[in-house]
N, C-alpha and C positions, 0 to 999 in steps of 0.2 A: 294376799300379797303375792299368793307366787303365780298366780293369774296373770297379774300386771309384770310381770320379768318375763314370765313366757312369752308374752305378747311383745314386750320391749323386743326381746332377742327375736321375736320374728320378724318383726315390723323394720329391724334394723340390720335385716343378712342383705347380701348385695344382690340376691335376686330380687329381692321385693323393690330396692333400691332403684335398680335398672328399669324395673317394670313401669314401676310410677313415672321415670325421668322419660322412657318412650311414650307412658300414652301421653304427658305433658306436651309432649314434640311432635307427638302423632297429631294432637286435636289443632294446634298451631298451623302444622303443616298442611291439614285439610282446608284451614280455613285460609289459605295460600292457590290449595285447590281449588276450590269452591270460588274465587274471585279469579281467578284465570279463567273459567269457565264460565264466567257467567257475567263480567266485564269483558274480556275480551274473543271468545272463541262461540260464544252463544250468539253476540252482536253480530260478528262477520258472516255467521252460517243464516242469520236473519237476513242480513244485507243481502246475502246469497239468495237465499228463499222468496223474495219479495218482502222484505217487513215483517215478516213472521215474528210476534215474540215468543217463545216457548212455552213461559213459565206463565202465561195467561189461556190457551190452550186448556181448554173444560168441556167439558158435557154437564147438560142442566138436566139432574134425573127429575129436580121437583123444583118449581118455582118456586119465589119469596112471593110471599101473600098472608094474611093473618098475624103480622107482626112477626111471621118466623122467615129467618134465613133460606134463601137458596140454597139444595141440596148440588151440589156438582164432584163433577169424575176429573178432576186437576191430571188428567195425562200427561198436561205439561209440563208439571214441576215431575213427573216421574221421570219422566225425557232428560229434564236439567242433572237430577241425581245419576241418571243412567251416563250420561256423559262428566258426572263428575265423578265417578266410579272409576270408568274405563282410563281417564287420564291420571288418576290417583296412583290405579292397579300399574299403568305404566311406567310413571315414573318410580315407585318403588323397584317395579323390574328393572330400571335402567340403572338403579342404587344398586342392586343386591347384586347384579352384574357388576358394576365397578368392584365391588367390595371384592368377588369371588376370584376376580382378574387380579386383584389388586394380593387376595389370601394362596393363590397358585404361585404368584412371583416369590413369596415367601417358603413357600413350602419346596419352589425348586432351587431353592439357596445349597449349597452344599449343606448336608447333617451333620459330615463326622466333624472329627474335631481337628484344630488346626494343627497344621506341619509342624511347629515347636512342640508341641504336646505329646504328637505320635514321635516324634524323636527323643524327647526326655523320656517315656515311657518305655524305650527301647534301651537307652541308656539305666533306667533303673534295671532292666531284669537283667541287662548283662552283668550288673555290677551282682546283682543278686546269683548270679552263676558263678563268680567268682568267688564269693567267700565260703571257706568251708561251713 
């Protein structure tokens, strides 16, 4: 029994919370990537290339023959992953930059505390000097 409470109380601190709610929004937002890249930014570097498609881009180490499969080196779906890497990698760059821009603006707010506070505060120790 006290297996299953430890495990409850793990499974329910908000780091594991947060963890799970990012890869959920991470695999989402990959699969956001992965169709930018590969409907639209793979098509135009095609168009660019002569027709190229990428992701059919192979070497045949072994022909199909004897009822088995063609052995092949798919360089071009590494191609496709390599560019949907690099635009993944950047656009999180471009996130965690907002975020850092956004966590600066905060942190240059004024700290102390405000003008009523420092003057009731001044008002208490005077009063506090006064009584015997």
């Amino acid at each position: 029994m006290s297996v299953l409470k430890e495990f409850r109380d793990f499974a329910m601190k908000g780091n594991v919370v947060d963890l799970a709610v990012g890869v959920i929004i991470g695999g989402a937002f990959g699969k956001i990537v992965a169709s930018l890249v590969g409907d639209i930014f793979m098509p135009l570097l095609g168009l660019v290339t002569g027709g190229i498609n990428f992701s059919d881009l192979a070497v045949t180490l072994r022909a199909a023959g004897d009822g088995k499969p063609a052995v092949l080196l798919a360089y071009g779906k590494f191609i496709q992953s390599s560019f949907d890497f690099v635009i993944l990698a950047f656009v999180i760059f471009l996130f965690i930059k907002a975020i850092n821009r956004f966590k600066s603006r905060l942190d240059a707010a004024p700290s102390g505390p405000p003008a009523q506070e420092v003057l009731l505060r001044e008002i208490r120790d005077l009063l506090k000097q006064r009584q015997p």
